[in-house]
C-alpha positions in Angstrom: 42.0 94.2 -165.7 41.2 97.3 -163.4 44.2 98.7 -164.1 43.9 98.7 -167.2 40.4 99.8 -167.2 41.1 102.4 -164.5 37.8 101.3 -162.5 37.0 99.0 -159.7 35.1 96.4 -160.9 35.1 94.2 -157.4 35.0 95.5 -154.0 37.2 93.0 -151.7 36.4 92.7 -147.7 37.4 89.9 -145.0 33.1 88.7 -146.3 34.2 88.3 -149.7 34.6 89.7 -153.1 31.3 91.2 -154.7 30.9 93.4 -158.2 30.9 96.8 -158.4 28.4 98.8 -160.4 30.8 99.1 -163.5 31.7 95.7 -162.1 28.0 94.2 -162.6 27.7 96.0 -166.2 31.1 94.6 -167.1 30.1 91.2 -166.6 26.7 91.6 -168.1 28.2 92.6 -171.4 31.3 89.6 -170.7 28.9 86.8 -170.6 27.2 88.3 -173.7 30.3 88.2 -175.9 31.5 84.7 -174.4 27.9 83.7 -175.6 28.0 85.1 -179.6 31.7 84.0 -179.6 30.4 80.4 -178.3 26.9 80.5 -180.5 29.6 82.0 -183.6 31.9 79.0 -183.0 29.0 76.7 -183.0 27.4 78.0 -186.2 30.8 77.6 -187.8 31.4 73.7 -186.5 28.0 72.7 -188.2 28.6 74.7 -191.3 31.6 73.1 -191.9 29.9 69.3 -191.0 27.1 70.9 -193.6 24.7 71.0 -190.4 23.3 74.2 -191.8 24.2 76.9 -194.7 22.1 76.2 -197.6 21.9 74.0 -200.7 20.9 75.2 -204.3 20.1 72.5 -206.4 19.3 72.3 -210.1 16.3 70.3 -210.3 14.4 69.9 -213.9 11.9 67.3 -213.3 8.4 67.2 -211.4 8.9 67.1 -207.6 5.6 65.7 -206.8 6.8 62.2 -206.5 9.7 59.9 -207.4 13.0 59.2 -206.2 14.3 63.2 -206.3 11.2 63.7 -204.3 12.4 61.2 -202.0 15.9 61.9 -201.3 14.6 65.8 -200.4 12.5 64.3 -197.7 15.7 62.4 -196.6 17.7 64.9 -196.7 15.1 67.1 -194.4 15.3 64.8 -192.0 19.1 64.6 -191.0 19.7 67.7 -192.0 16.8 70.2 -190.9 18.9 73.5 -191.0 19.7 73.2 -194.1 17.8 75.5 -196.7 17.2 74.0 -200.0 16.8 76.3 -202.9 15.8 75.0 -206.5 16.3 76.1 -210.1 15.0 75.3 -212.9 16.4 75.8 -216.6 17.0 73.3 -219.7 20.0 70.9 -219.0 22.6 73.1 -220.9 21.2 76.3 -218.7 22.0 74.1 -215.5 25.5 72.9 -216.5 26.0 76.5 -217.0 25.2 77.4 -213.6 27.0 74.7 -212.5 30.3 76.4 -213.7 29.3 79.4 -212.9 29.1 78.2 -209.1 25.2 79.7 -208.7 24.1 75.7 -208.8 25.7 73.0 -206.8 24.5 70.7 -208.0 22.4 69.6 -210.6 19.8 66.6 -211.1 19.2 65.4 -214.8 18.8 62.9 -217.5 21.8 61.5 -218.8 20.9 61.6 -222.4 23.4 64.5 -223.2 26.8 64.7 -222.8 28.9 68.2 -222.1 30.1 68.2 -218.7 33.3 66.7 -218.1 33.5 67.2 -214.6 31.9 64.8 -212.1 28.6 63.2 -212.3 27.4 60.0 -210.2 24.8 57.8 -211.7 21.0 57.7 -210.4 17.9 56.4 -210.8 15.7 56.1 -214.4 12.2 57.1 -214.4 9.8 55.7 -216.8 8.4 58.0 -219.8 4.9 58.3 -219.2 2.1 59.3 -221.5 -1.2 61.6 -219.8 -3.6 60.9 -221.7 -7.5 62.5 -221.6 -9.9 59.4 -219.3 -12.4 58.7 -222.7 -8.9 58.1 -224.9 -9.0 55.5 -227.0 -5.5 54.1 -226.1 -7.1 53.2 -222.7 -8.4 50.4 -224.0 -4.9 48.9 -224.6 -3.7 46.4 -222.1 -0.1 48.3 -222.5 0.5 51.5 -224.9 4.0 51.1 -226.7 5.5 54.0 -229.0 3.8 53.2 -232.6 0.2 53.6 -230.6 1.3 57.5 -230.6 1.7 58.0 -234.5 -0.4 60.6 -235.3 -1.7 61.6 -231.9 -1.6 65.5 -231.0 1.7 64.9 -228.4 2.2 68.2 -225.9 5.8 68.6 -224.6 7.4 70.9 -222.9 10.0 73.1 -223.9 12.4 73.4 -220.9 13.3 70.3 -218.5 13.1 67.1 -219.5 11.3 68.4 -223.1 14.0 68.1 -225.8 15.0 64.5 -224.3 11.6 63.3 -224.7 11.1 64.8 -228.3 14.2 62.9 -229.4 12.8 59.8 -228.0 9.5 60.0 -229.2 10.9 61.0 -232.9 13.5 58.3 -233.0 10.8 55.6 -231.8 8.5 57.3 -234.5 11.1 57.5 -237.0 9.1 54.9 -239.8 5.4 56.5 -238.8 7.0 59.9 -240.5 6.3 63.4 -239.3 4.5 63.3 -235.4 2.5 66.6 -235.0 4.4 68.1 -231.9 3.1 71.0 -230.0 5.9 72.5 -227.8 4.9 74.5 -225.0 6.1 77.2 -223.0 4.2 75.8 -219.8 4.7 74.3 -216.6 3.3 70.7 -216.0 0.3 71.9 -214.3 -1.0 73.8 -217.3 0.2 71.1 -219.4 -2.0 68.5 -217.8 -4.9 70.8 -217.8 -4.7 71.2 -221.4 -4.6 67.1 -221.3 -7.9 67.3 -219.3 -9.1 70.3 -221.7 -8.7 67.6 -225.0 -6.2 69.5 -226.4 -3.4 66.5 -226.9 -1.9 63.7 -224.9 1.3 64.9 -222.8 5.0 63.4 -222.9 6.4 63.2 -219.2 8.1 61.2 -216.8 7.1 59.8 -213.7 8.1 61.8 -211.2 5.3 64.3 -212.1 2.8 61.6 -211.6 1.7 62.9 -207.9 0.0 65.6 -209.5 -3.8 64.2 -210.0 -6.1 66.2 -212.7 -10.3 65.1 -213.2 -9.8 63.5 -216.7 -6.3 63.0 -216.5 -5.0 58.6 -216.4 -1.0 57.9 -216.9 -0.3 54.9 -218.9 3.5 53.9 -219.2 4.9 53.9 -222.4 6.3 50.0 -223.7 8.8 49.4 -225.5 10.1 45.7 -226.5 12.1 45.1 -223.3 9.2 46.4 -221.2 8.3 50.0 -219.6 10.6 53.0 -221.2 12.9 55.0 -218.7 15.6 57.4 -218.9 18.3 57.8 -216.6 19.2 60.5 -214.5 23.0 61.6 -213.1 23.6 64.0 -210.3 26.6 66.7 -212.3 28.8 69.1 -209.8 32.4 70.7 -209.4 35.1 68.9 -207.9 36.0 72.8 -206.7 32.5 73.2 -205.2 33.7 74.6 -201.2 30.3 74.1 -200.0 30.1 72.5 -196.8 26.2 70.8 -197.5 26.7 69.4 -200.3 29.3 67.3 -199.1 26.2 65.2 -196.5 24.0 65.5 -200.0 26.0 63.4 -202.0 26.6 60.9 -198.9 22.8 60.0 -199.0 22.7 60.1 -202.9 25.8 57.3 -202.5 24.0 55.8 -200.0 21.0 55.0 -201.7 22.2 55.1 -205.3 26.1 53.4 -205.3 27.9 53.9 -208.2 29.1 50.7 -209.1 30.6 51.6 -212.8 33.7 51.7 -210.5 34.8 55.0 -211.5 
């Protein structure tokens, strides 16, 4: 090494071998590469176990609650250096981004088909009306679908929206025409328009952790009991990154697939 170097980087005597100057600075800056080479190395062993990296996951239901809500929290726990990024969109915008690669994976009702890549069955959340506190229908033991004919129903354009609005017309179909107001909104502003008397909201349970003055949620019955749609985690067999691969573990884990597909 000093050869090539063409500097003495130890000074040897009968009481031992001690750095030089450019021996002491050589060192220094040694240990500091072994370090980022050993720090590098380490980064890359927990990326490829999904130990860290990041996560982007199409999400178009409330958070506030329920069993997406859940599995997050989960997830956070065994996996701490993972970041988690969500987008929103309608489910055809999400399968989109799914082949585009910019979502890896996306969390929706199975009501529509269109992806014929791989998808693992969930959970179902109930369909649950908000409803203003001095509403009428609160005086029902249970509200089923015909109590909603001609009610004022809010729902929302993007997410779970169009699902609902097929639901709620095909239960609907014999009551006629239901007056519908979609809305460009979030479910925050949605359920302040509930506490504002402006119409009684369409929504599913996971959004239920978000508590307005006014606001009560009543499930909505149907002859077999509570309503409920069910939701399918969709991504790409070709999808390379590492953290998903310990996402889908706990979404196996706690949801099996036992279609046996």
């Amino acid at each position: 090494m000093e050869a090539k170097l063409g500097a003495q980087l130890f000074e040897r005597s009968n009481g031992g071998t001690h750095p030089t100057l450019a021996g002491r600075d050589f060192l220094v800056s040694a240990q500091r590469i072994l370090a980022e080479t050993d720090a590098s190395v380490h980064r890359l062993l927990t990326q490829a176990r999904g130990e860290n990296g990041q996560l982007t996951i199409g999400i178009y239901a409330s958070l506030s609650t329920g069993n997406m809500f859940a599995t997050l929290v989960e997830h956070r726990r065994g996996f701490p250096n993972v970041e988690i990024f969500t987008a929103d969109g309608s489910h055809d915008q999400l399968l989109c981004a799914l082949a585009n690669g910019t979502v890896d994976i996306a969390v929706m009702t199975a009501s529509r088909l269109g992806w014929d890549n791989l998808a693992l069955p969930l959970w179902s959340e109930r369909v649950i009306l908000a409803v203003h506190a001095s509403h009428p229908l609160l005086k029902k033991g249970t509200v089923g679908w015909p109590d909603l004919a001609g009610e004022t129903i809010l729902i929302p354009h993007h997410g779970p929206g169009p699902e609902l609005e097929r639901l709620l017309i095909s239960r609907l179909r014999d009551w006629g025409a239901q007056r519908i107001l979609r809305q460009e909104a979030g479910l925050d502003r949605l359920l302040s328009l509930v506490a504002a008397e402006r119409g009684t909201l369409l929504m599913l349970e996971g959004g239920t952790g978000i508590h307005y003055d006014n606001v009560v949620y009543r499930e909505i019955h149907q002859e077999d009991g509570p309503t409920r749609l069910p939701f399918m985690a969709y991504w790409r067999q070709s999808n390379a990154n590492p953290a998903l691969i310990p996402f889908l573990e706990i979404l196996r884990q706690r949801y099996p697939d036992l279609s046996g597909q």
